[in-house]
Structure formats: C-alpha cells, structure tokens
C-alpha positions in Angstrom: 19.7 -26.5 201.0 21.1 -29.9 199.8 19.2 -29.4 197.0 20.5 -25.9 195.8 24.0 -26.9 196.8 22.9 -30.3 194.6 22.3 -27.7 191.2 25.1 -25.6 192.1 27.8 -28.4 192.0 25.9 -29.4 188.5 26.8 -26.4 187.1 30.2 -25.9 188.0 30.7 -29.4 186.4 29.3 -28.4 183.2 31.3 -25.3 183.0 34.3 -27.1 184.0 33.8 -29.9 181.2 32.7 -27.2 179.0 35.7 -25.3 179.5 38.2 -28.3 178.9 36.2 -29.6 176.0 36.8 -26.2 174.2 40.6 -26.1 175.8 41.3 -29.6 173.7 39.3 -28.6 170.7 41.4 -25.5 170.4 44.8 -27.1 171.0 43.9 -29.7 168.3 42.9 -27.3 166.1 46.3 -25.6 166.5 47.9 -28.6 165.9 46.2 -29.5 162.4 46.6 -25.3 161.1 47.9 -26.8 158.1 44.6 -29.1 157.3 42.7 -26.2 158.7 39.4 -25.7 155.7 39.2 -27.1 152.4 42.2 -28.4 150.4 43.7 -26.3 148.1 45.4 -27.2 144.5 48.6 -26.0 143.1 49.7 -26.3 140.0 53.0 -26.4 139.2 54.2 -25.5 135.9 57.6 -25.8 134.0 59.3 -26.2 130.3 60.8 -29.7 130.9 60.5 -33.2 129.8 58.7 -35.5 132.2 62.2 -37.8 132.7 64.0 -34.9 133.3 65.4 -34.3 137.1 63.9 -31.0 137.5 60.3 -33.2 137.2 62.0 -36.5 139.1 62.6 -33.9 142.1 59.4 -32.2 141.9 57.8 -35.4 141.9 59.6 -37.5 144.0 60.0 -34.8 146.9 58.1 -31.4 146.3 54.7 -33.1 145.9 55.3 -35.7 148.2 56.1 -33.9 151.0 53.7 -31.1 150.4 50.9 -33.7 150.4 51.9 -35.7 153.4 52.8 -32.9 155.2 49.8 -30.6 155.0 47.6 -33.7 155.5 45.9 -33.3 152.6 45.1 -29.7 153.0 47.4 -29.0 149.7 47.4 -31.1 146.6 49.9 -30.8 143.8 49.7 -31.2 140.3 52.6 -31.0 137.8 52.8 -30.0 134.7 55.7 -30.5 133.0 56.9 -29.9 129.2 54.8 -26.3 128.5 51.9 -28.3 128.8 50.4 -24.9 130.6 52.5 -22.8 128.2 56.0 -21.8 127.1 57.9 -20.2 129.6 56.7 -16.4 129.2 52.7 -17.6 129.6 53.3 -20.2 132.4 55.5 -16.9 134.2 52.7 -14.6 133.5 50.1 -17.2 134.6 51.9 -17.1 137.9 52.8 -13.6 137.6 48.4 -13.1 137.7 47.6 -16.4 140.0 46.1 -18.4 137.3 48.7 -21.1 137.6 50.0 -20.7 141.4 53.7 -22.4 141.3 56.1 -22.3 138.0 60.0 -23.3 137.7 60.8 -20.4 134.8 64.4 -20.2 133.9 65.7 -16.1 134.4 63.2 -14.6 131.8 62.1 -11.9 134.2 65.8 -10.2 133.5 64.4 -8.0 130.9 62.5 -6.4 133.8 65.0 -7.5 136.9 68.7 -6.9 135.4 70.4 -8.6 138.8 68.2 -11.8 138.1 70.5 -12.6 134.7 73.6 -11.9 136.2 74.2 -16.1 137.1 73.8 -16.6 133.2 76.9 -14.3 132.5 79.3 -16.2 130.3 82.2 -17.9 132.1 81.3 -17.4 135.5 81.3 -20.1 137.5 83.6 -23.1 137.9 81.7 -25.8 138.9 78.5 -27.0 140.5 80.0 -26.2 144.4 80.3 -23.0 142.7 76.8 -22.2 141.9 75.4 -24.1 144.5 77.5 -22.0 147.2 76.3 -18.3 145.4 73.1 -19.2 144.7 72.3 -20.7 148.2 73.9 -17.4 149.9 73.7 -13.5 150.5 74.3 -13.0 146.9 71.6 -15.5 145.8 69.3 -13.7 148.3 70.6 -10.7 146.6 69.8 -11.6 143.3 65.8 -12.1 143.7 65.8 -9.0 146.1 62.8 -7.3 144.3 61.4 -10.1 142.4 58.1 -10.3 144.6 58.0 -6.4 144.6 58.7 -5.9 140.9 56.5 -9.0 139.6 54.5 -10.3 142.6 56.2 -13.5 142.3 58.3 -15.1 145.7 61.4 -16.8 145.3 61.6 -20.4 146.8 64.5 -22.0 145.8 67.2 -22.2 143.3 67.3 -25.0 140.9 69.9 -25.9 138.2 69.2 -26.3 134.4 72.9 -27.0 134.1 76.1 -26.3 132.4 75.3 -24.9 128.6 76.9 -26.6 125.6 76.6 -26.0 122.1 75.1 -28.7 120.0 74.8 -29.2 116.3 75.1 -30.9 113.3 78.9 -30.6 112.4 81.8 -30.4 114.8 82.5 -27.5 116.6 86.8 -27.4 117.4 87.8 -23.8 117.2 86.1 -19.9 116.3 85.9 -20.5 112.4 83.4 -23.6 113.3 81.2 -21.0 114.7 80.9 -18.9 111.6 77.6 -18.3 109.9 76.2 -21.3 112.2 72.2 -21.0 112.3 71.9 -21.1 116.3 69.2 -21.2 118.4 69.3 -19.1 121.7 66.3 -18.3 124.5 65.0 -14.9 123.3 67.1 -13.2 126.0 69.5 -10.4 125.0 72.5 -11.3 126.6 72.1 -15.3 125.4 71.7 -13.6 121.6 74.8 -10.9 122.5 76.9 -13.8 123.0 75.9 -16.2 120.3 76.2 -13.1 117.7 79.8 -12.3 119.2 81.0 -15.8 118.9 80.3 -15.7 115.3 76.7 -17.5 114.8 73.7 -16.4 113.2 71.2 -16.5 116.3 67.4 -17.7 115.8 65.7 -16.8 118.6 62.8 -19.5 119.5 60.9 -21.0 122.3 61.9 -24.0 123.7 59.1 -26.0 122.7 59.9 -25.2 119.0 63.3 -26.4 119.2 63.1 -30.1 118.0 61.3 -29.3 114.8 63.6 -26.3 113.7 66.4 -28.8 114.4 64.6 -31.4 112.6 63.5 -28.9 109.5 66.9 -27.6 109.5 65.9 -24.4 110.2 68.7 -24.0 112.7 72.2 -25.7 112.9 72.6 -25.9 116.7 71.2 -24.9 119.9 72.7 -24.5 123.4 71.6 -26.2 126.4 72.7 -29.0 128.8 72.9 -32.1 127.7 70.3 -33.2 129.8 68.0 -31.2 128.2 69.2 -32.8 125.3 68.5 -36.1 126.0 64.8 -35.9 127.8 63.6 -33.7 125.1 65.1 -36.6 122.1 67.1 -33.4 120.6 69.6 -35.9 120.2 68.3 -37.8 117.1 68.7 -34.3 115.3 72.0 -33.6 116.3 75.3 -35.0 115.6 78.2 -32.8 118.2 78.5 -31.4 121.3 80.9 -29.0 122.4 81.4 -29.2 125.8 81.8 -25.4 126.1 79.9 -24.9 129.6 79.6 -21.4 128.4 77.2 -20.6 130.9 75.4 -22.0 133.9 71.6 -21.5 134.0 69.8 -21.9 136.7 65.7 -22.0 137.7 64.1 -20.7 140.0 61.0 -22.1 142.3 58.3 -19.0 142.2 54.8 -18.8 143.8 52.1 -16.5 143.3 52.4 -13.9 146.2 48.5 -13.4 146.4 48.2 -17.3 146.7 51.1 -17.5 149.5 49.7 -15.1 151.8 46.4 -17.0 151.8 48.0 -20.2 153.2 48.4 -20.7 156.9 51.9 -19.8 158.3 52.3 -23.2 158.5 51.4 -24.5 155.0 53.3 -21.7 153.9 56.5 -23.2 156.0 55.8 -26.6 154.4 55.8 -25.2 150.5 58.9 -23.1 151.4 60.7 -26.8 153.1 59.8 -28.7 150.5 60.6 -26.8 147.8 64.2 -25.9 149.4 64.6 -30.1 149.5 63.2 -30.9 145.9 65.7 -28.3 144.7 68.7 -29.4 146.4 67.7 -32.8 144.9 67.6 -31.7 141.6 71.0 -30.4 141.9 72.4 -33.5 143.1 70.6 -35.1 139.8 71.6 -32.9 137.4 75.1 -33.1 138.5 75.1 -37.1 139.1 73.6 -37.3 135.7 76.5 -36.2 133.2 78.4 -38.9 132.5 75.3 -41.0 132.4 73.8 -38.7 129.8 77.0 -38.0 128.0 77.3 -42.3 127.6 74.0 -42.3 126.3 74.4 -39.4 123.7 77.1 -41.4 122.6 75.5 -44.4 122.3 73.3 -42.5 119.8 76.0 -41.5 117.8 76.9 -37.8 119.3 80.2 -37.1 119.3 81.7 -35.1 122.0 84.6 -32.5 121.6 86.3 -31.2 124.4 87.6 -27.4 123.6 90.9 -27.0 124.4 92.8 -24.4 127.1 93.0 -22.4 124.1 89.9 -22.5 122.3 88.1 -21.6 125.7 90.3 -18.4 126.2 88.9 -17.6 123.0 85.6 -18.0 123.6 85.7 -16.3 126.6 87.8 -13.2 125.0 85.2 -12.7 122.6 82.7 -12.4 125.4 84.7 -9.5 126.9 82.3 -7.3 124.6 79.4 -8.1 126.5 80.9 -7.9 129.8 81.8 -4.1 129.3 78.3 -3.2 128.2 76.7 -4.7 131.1 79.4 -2.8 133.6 78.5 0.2 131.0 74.5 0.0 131.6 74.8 -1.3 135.6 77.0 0.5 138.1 76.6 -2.6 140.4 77.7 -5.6 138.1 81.6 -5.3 138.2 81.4 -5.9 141.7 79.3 -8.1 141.5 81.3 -10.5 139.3 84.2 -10.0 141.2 82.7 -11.5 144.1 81.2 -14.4 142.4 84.7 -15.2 141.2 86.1 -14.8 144.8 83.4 -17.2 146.5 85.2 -20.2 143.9 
C-alpha cells in the first residue's frame, strides 16, 4: 500500500511540475511574440540624400527603435538617395513586396486623386498647419483607399517641406517666370501650375536633376531648400524664391502582404516607430530653415522674398487649376475649404 500510494504521489508531482513548466514556457513565450521565429529584414527605401532629415529620422529613431524593440526579431536597412530606384520603381517595389517599406512623395495621385490634394498650390499656412491636417480625420481621410487601391498601408506622414523655386537668375515678379526652363515631378498638377505661371516645364526624375541643372538643360527647379542643400543643387543654382508655393509631404508605406505576416505586436512596434521618426523629421525639417537658408547663402545663393503682391499673383494664376480639379472632383471644394478652416 505505502508503495502504490509511494508511485501515486510521484506522479502527481510530475504532472504538477509538468504542468507549470509548460504554464512559464507559455507566458514567456507570450511575452517575447515580437522575437517569436527568425528575424526578418526590411528595407526601407526613399529618394533623399543621406544628410537629409527624412534619413537622420529614419536612422536615428525608425531603425533604432524597430531593432531594440523587437529584440532583434526585425532588422532595418535604409536605403537612401534612389539607390533601390527612383521614386516610381522603389513605389512599385513596395507596391509587389520586393522592397517592403518606402517613403514615396504623393505619386500614387494619378491613381488616388484625394492623395494630391495636400500638394494643392497655396494651401497651407505654416507647418502647425500641415502637421494639424495631416495628423487628423482628414489625413486619415486622405489615404482612405490607399491599401485597397495599391496594397500599400499608410504609416505616417512625413514633410518634404515648403516648395521654392530655384534657378539661375532672379525671380521678383510674373515676367521673371517667362519662358523659364523648369523642372517639375512628372505629376500633372505640379506641371499645370508651372505652365500657368508662365515656365516652360521639363518633367524629370529627381535623380536627374543635378546634371540637367549642371548641363543647362533646365533653368530652375522647385523644391525645399533642404533638398537643395543635401543633394549640392546649390553649386548650380544662383536664386531662390521663397514662394512656398506648395507643401509636399511623404508618406511612410509598407507592403500590406509583408505587414499582415508580422506578429500583432511587431506590427505595433513598426506602426510606433514610424509615427515617432516622422514627427521627428518634422521637427528637423522645420528647425532646419534658417540653418539651410545661411548656408545657401554662404554659397552665394541669393534669396528674394516675393512680395504681398507678387504672391497674390502667383496664387491668381493658380485659380485655373483649382476650377479644373473642383470640375473633375465633386469632393475637392469642400475639401479645401476645410483645410483652410483647420489654420
């Protein structure tokens, strides 16, 4: 009897020891989801220097935190300055998981009309401005069927800036425009505007721009003057008009396919840190102005601020434009109007 009672008691100890040994090794598997299998790599592609904030923040914060934070379960690699393309094959390479992050500017408009609508000329007022209708409902708004249309999920907003129109003669009033050889994105409603404003518009990659400066193919281009500066436009370019004819923004995307096969919580962590590597760039780009703008001028570009006057101008002839789009979309004079009430 004190024998079987002896093997009994054995038993229930190894069930019981068995039974907490799988109760910890389940908690502390739920506890490491996020290192859970082998490590996966994302690659992360955009059209920007490697000094330039939008490359400072992913560096600095996106793959920091995505790396720490997953415990290795996620590596990230950048590649900056079209190294993986220019911005139409490193948006299909997301757009068909062979590159599995990008920061594209709004080139999927052609397809997605509501995705241009924060380049509009003369929009928005500041950066609190963009920040506040990016970052809300009508940001969220905005990207509404990008990951249905394209496949693609929207992370976070990013800014490229404030445009301005750089070239190699001063720009003071609407006759400077005239028969200028400007460079736009290939994007109709960049080339509308440069054609209405009186310039001769040479659409062209952004990868191409420095030569066609340098060649004097083209007069000008429009960008921010951060742009300017990283990419060394700036030793082929004597004026800037500070127009800030339009803000443009990018936009963090990831492969859909490549999301949904991440844990829920490395998913969380991606969608964290690219919300705080964005916000960081913002603060960057904005920060960065006057710093840029001092060492542009240290490099002999001269700055012309337009006057009240000369910007009414500007933004008369892009009145044009404006009615086609309310023509074409039954949604866009809305639209704008609440833009301009959220200043």
């Amino acid at each position: 009897m004190k024998k079987l009672f002896s093997v009994a008691t054995g038993v229930i100890l190894s069930a019981s020891l068995l039974l907490t040994a799988c109760g910890g090794t389940t908690e502390k598997s739920s506890s490491k989801e996020a290192s859970a299998g082998p490590s996966k790599t994302i690659k992360v592609a955009n059209y920007f220097a490697e000094d330039h904030p939008q490359n400072v923040a992913l560096r600095e914060k996106f793959k920091k935190i995505v790396e720490e934070e997953s415990k290795g379960s996620l590596k990230v690699q950048i590649f900056p300055n079209s190294t993986l393309g220019a911005e139409k094959e490193f948006y299909d390479g997301v757009r068909n998981g062979t590159i599995e992050m990008g920061i594209p500017g709004l080139i999927m408009q052609a397809d997605i009309p509501k995705m241009g609508v924060p380049e509009w000329p003369f929009l928005f007022k500041d950066y609190e401005h963009v920040k506040k209708v990016l970052n809300g409902e009508i940001g969220k708004e905005l990207t509404a069927d990008l990951e249905k249309q394209h496949g693609v999920k929207p992370l976070a907003w990013s800014a490229n800036g404030f445009r301005m129109f750089s070239s190699n003669k001063p720009i003071k009033s609407m006759d400077d425009f005239d028969g200028l050889r400007l460079r736009m994105p290939n994007i109709p409603n960049y080339i509308a505007l440069g054609k209405l404003l009186g310039t001769n518009v040479s659409p062209l990659p952004i990868s191409e721009v420095f030569t066609a400066l340098e060649q004097k193919v083209v007069d000008g281009q429009d960008n921010p003057i951060a742009t300017l500066r990283a990419s060394g436009w700036y030793e082929v370019q004597s004026d800037i008009l500070e127009s800030k004819h339009m803000f443009s923004p990018n936009i963090y995307i990831i492969n859909s396919k490549f999301y949904n096969s991440l844990t829920k919580e490395q998913q969380k962590i991606i969608e964290d840190a690219a919300k705080e590597s964005a916000d960081y760039e913002f603060e960057l780009m904005e920060k960065s102005y006057e710093d840029d703008k001092k060492f542009l001028e240290k490099n002999n570009v001269k700055f012309t601020t337009p006057s009240a006057e000369f910007v009414k101008e500007m933004e008369k002839a892009a009145e044009p434009l404006y009615k086609e789009i309310y023509k074409e979309n039954d949604w866009a004079e809305d639209l704008v109007k609440r833009i301009k009430d959220e200043q």
